[in-house]
N, C-alpha and C positions, 0 to 999 in steps of 0.2 A: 193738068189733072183730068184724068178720063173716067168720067161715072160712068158704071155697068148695073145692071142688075142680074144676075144668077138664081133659077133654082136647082136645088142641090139635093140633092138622094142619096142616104146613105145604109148601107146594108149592113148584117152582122148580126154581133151581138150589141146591140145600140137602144134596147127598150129596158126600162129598170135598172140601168147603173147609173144615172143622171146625166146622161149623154144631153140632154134639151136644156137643165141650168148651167151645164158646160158651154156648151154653144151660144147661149145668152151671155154669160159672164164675158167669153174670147172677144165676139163679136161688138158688145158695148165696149170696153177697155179698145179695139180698133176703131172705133169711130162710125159701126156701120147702122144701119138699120134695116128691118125686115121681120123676119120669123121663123119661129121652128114649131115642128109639131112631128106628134107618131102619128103613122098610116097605118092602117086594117091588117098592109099586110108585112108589118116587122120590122117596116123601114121606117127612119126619120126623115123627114123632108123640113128643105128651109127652103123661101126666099132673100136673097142675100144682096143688099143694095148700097152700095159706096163707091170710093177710089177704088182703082182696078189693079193698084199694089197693095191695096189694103185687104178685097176680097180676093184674093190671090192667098195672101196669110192665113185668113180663114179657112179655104179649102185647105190648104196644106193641114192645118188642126185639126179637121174633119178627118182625115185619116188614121191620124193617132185617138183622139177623144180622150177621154174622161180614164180613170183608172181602170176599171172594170169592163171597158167597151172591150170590143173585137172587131175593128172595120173588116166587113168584105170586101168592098166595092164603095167609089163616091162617083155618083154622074149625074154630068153638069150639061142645063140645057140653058141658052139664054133667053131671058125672060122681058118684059116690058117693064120699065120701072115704074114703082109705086111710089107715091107720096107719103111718105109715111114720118112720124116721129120719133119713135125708137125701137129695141128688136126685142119684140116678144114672144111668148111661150103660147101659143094656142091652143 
């Protein structure tokens, strides 16, 4: 099993249709931990830290999202991993 950690940007229509307790819900129900939060400028950004078949699944959902979303764009840089406890909404 190969932990990674990912942060992750997602463009669109992603602020105001619950794209971030989406992403919370996906990502606990995989096992992972991290965070999500809206940025200044329209985008959702996560830190995204688990198995690297697990956050793999994740991205893939990032692309679809929540009913209401419209993904543009998801891009993925890799990041340093955090010790963390579970994945929260910031």
């Amino acid at each position: 099993m190969s932990i990674i950690s990912q942060h992750c940007y997602v463009s669109g229509r992603v602020q105001g249709v619950w794209y971030r307790s989406g992403a919370q819900k996906k990502a606990r129900a995989l096992g992972l931990t991290g965070w999500v939060k809206n940025t200044d400028d329209g985008r959702v950004a996560l830190l995204v830290c688990g198995d690297e078949t697990r956050v793999a699944a994740l991205v893939q959902w990032l692309w679809k999202g929540p009913l209401f979303a419209r993904v543009t764009d998801v891009s993925i840089e890799a990041a340093n991993e955090e010790s963390l406890q579970d994945f929260e909404i910031r």
